[in-house]
C-alpha positions, 0 to 999 in steps of 0.5 A, a space after each residue: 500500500 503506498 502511503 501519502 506524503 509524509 509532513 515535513 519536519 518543522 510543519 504544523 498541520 493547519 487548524 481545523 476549519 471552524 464554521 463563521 458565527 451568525 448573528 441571530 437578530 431577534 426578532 422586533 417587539 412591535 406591540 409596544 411601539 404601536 401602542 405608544 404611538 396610538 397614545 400620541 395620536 389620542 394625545 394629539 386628538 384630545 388636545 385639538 378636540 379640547 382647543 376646539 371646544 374652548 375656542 367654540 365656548 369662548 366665542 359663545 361667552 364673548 357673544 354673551 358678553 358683548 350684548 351684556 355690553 351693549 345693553 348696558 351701554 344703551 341703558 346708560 346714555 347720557 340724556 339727550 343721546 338715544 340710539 343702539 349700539 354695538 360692542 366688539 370684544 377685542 384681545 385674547 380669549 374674553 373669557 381669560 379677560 374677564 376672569 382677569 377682572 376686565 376686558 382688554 380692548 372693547 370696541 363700540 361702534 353706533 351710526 344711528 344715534 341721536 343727539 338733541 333731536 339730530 342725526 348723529 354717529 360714534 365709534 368708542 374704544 375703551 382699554 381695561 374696561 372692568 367687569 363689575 364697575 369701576 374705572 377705565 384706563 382710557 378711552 378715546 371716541 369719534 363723534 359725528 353729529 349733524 348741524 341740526 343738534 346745534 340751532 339751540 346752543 345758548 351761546 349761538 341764541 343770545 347773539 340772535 344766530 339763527 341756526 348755524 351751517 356747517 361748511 369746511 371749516 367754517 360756520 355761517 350763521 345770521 344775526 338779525 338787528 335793527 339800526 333806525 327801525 330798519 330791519 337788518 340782516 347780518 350774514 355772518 361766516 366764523 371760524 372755530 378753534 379749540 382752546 382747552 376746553 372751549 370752542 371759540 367763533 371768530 368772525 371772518 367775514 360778513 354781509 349786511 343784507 337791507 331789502 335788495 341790497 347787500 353790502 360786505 359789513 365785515 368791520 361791523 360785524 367786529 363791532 356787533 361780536 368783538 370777542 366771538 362766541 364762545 361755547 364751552 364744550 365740557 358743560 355738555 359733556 360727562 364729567 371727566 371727558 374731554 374735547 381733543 379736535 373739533 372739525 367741521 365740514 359740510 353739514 356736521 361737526 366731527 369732535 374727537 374726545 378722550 377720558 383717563 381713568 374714568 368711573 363708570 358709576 359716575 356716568 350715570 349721575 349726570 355730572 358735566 365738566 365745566 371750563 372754569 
């Protein structure tokens, strides 16, 4: 029998070929990871379903509140001052404001009111209206009246004006007089300012009218009105508001006011300002 090759002297024989490991992965535990994410995904509904029914139940609670607002408004007017008016809830949610104790910007809006018999329309923002009564931080309002509402100012009758026009800038107006038992008509055109808190009319020019004839008269009527007129407007104003801009244009007189830390409970009491 032949026998194989012997190994040479000083050869190890190789080592026994051993086979490779393999790594086992075990296998994914998808249970849990599921049920955390169905967890976010109810977490993520809840949460929008709550910011929904907080947005739907604020805007039911600043509905509410804003008809509160202007009924109480519209019972509160100042006398000779009737008409309905509307109120927006500005700012965050009004429920968070009124649980704070006041509302942050409260907007009142009316274009149908009246003021002395005549045609007249109002916008009105208040900041830091309380909820239960107190006072203001600020107010500041727009208001727009008709010529109308002025034919009875005292100051206007006790120079013999007849009922004012309202033009740009400007006011014309009537005096009637009588020089040697003539009859004698003044046309009269004047001019307002503000100062503090009265309205001043200063002539700019006049015509006397007799029978047919009209002659400019503007020297005269210096003599007739040397100091103007002047009307105060805080006499017809609440307490605590003030005139800021008085500006007139054709048929109405546009006046701007504002009031700080004003008390609502005093509104009602009828009290006016005055310019002494």
């Amino acid at each position: 029998m032949t026998e194989g090759p012997r190994p040479v002297e000083g050869d190890s024989p190789d080592p026994p070929t051993l086979p490779i490991p393999v790594a086992t992965v075990p296998g994914r535990r998808r249970r849990p990871r599921r049920g955390l994410v169905g967890a976010l995904i109810a977490l993520v509904v809840l949460v929008v379903l709550g910011a929904i029914a907080f947005t739907v139940g604020d805007g039911v609670f600043r509905a509410n509140a804003e008809s509160q607002i202007e009924r109480s408004v519209s019972q509160s007017l100042p006398s000779g001052v009737t008409g309905q008016v509307r109120a927006t809830i500005g700012g965050g949610p009004a429920l968070i404001q009124y649980l704070r104790g006041s509302f942050d910007h409260v907007t009142l809006t009316s274009q149908h009111l009246e003021v002395a018999g005549a045609p007249a329309s109002a916008t009105l923002h208040l900041r830091g209206l309380p909820v239960n009564g107190g006072k203001v931080d600020r107010a500041t309002a727009r208001l727009a009246v008709d010529q109308a509402a002025f034919d009875k100012v005292p100051q206007l009758r006790n120079v013999g004006a007849s009922a004012p026009k309202f033009g740009a800038g400007t006011v014309s107006t009537t005096l009637s007089r009588t020089f040697l038992g003539i009859a004698l008509k003044v046309a009269v055109v004047m001019k307002p300012s503000l100062t503090g808190q009265t309205v001043h009319l200063e002539p700019s020019s006049a015509t006397i009218t007799a029978g047919p004839a009209s002659i400019p008269a503007t020297a005269i009527v210096q003599q007739l009105l040397p100091n103007g007129v002047s009307v105060c407007a805080a006499s017809y104003l609440p307490r605590g508001v003030e005139v800021t801009s008085v500006q007139l244009r054709p048929g109405e007189a546009v006046v701007g006011l504002s009031a700080t830390d004003i008390d609502l409970n005093s509104l009602g009491t009828g009290a006016t300002g005055s310019c002494g």
